[in-house]
matplotlib code that plots the C-alpha trace (Angstrom):
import matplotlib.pyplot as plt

x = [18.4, 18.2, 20.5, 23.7, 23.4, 26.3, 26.5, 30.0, 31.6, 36.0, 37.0, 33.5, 33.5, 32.3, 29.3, 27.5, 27.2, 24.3, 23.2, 21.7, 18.0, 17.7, 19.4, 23.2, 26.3, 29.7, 32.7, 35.2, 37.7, 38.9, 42.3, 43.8, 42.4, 40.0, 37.6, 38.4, 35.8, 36.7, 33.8, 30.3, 27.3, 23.8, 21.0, 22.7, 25.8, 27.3, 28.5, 31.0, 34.0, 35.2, 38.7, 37.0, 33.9, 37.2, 39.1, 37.1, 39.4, 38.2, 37.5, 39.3, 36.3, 33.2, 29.8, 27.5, 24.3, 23.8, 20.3, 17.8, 18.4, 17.1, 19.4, 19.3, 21.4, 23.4, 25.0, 28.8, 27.3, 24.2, 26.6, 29.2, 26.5, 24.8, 28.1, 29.3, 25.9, 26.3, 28.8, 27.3, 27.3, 31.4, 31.4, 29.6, 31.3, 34.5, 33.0, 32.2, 35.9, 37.5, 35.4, 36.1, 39.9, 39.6, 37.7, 40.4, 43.3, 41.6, 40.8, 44.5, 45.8, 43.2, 44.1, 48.2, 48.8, 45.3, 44.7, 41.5, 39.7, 40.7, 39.5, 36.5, 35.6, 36.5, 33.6, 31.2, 31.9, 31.5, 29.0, 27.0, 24.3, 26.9, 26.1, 22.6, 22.6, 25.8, 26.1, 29.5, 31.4, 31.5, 32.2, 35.0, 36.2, 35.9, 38.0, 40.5, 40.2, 37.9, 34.1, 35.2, 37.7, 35.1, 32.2, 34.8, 35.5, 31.8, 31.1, 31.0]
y = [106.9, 110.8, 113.3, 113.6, 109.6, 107.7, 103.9, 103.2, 105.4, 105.0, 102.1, 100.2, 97.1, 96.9, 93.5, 95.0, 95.9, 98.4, 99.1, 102.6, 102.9, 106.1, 109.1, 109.7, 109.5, 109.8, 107.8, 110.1, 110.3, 113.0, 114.4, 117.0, 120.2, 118.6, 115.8, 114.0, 112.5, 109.4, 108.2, 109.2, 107.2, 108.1, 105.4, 102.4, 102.7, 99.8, 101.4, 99.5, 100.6, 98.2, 96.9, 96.5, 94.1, 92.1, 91.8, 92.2, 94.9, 98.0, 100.9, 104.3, 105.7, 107.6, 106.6, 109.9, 110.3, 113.4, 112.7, 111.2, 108.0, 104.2, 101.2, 97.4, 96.1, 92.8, 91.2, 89.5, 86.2, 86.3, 88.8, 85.5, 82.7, 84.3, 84.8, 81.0, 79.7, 79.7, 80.2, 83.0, 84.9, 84.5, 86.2, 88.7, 89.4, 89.2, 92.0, 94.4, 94.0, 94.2, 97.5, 98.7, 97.9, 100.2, 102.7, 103.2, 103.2, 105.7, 108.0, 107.9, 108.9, 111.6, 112.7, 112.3, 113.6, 115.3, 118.8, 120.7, 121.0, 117.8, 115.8, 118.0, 116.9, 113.2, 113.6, 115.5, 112.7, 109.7, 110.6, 113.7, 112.6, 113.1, 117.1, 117.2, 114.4, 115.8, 119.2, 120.9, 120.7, 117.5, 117.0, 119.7, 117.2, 114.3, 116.1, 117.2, 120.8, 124.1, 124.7, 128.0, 126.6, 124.0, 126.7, 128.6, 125.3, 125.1, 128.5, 128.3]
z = [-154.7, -154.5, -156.0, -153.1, -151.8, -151.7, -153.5, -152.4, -150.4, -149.6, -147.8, -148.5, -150.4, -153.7, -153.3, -156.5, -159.9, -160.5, -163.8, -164.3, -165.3, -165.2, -163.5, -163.4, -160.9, -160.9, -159.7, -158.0, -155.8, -153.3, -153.1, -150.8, -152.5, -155.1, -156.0, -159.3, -161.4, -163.0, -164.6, -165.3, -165.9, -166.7, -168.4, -169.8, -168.0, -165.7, -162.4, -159.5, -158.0, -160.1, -158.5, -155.4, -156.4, -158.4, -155.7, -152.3, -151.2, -149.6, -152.4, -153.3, -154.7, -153.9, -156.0, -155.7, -157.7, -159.6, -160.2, -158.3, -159.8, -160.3, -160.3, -161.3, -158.6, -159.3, -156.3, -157.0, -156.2, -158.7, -161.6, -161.5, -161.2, -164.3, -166.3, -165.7, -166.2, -169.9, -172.4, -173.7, -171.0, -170.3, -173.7, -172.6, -170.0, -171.3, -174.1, -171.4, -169.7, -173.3, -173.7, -170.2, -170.6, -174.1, -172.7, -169.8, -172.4, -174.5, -171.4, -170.1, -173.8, -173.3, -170.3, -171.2, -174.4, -175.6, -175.1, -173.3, -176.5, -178.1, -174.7, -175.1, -178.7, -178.6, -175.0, -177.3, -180.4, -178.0, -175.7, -176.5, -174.2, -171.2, -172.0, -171.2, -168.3, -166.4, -164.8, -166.0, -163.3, -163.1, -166.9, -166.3, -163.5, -165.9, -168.4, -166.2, -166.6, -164.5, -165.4, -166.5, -169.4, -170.3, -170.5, -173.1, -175.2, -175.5, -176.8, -180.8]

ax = plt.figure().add_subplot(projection="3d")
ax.plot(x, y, z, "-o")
ax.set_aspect("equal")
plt.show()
């Protein structure tokens, strides 16, 4: 997919889970004034508007690729044929919802009770990758705060 395209765009149903080969997009959502970026994903990552491909219900989120990006695409039907084909795959997949449920919990004390720079270094411990795959703005997005306070955090 090219830098700009649209996975999922709002009200679209989520019938996929991609897996990121290489590349990066975001996962945002649009607001009166603003778009906010709730997650980012770049080589590795697992990307869905997730409570849509759970539930069948239309999404609330935009997928928009950064990067001109390549994607493993897993349909619903084949992602839950594979995880109840074998025991060891319901682990699995109950590992990745246990670290997606974590992950969430960690970014909403982040975003609740952390301040710009702390969200900034607990980013920059976790993920330094994220800095050279993922344009500012869109980290500043991520982080909940302007490119121009982000550029300042990053100055030594």
């Amino acid at each position: 997919m090219e830098r700009g395209d649209f996975l999922i765009r709002e009200g679209d149903i989520a019938k996929s889970i991609y897996i990121v080969k290489n590349g990066s997009m975001r996962i945002f959502r649009r607001t009166k004034n603003d778009e906010i970026t709730f997650r980012l994903g770049y080589q590795g990552s697992w990307m869905t508007s997730f409570s849509s491909f759970l539930t069948g219900n239309p999404s609330e989120f935009y997928i928009q690729m950064i990067k001109k990006s390549s994607l493993l695409e897993v349909s619903k039907d084949n992602f839950y044929e594979f995880i109840n084909s074998d025991s060891e795959h319901t682990t699995l997949w109950l590992k990745m919802l246990e670290e997606f449920a974590v992950q969430q919990m960690d970014r909403e004390i982040d975003l609740l009770t952390r301040s710009p720079y702390e969200r900034y270094q607990r980013l920059l411990e976790r993920s330094p990758s994220v800095f050279q795959e993922i344009p500012n703005k869109y980290i500043a997005s991520y982080l909940r705060m302007s490119p121009e306070t982000l550029s300042r955090l990053k100055k030594p």
